[in-house]
N, C-alpha and C positions, 0 to 999 in steps of 0.2 A: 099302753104299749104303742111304741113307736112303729110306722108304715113299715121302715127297713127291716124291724125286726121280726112286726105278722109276714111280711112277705114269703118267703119261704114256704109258710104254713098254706098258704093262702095259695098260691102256683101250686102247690100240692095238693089241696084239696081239691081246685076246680079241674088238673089233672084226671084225678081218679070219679070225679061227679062227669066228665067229658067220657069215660071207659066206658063208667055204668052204666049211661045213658043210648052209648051207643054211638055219641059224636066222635068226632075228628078234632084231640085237643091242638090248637097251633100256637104257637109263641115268638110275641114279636120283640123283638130287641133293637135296640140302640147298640150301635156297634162304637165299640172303643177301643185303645191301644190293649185291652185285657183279653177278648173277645176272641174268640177264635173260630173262624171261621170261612169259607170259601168267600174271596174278595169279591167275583165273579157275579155273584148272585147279592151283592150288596146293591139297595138302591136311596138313595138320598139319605145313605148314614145309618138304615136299617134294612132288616132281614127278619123275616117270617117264618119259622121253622113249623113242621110238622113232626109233633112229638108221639104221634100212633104207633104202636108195637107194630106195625107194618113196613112203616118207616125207621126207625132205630132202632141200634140194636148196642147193649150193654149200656142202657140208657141210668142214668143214675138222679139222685136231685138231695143235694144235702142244704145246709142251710146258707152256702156261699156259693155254690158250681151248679150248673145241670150238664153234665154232660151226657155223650153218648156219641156212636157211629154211626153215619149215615149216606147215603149214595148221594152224588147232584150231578145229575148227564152221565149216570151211568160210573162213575167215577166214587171210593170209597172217601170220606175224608173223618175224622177224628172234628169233633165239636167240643168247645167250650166258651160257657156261657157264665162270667161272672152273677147273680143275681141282683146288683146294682145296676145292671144293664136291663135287665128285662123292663119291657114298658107295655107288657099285656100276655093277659093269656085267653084265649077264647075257644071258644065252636064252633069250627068252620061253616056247620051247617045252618047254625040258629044266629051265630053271631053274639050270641050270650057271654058274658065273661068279666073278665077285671082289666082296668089299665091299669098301672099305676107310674111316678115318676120317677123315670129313670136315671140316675146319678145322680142324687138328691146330693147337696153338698152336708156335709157332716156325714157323709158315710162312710165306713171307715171302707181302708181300698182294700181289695181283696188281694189275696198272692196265687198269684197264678199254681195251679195243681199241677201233684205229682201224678203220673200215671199214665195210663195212654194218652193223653187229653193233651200231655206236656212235649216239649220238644219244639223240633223244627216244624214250624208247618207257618201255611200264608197267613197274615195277620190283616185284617181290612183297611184300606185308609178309611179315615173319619172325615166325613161330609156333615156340613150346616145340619143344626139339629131338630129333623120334622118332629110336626104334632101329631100327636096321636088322638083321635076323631075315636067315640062312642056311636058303633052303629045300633043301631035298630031295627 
């Protein structure tokens, strides 16, 4: 089985192993023309979401989107998150978690979603593409 294709499974699982546990799951992304997201809060081409039932709301995760609603400065915005973009998911608190690489080429491109997630909204510019660094 191909990365792009565990992927999904795998954000999913450490998701719900972050609930159980009682951490704070966060997810960082690579932001691209797909992405959708507060530009504002973008910083060298990425963004660190916090996916906590605290934090979003009608949060969803199939095997191509994660989205959901979310506040930033107090402000509502609609998220979506292709999952070729995602380049980690972790535990705030422990640091625990997966990277993986984000816009692997042969992946196929995803089509932006219908639903709330779709429409008008800010789209990020894309900046030089950081690394993503395994803490401990």
């Amino acid at each position: 089985m191909s990365e792009s294709a565990a992927k999904p499974y795998l954000i999913r699982a450490l998701y719900e192993w972050c609930g159980d546990a009682g951490y704070t799951p966060y997810l960082a992304v690579r932001v691209d023309e797909q992405t959708k997201v507060p530009a504002a809060y973008v910083k060298n081409g990425e963004i660190v979401l916090n996916l906590s039932s605290n934090a979003t709301h009608k949060l969803t995760m199939d095997n191509n989107w994660i989205q959901f609603n979310a506040r930033f400065g107090g402000v509502s915005h609609e998220i979506a998150v292709p999952m070729h973009a995602v380049s980690g998911i972790f535990a705030k608190e422990t640091g625990y978690g997966l990277a993986f690489k984000a816009g692997q080429p042969g992946d196929p491109p995803a089509t932006p979603p219908a639903g709330p997630a779709a429409g008008n909204g800010t789209k990020a510019e894309t900046k030089p593409r950081p690394k993503l660094q395994i803490v401990k």
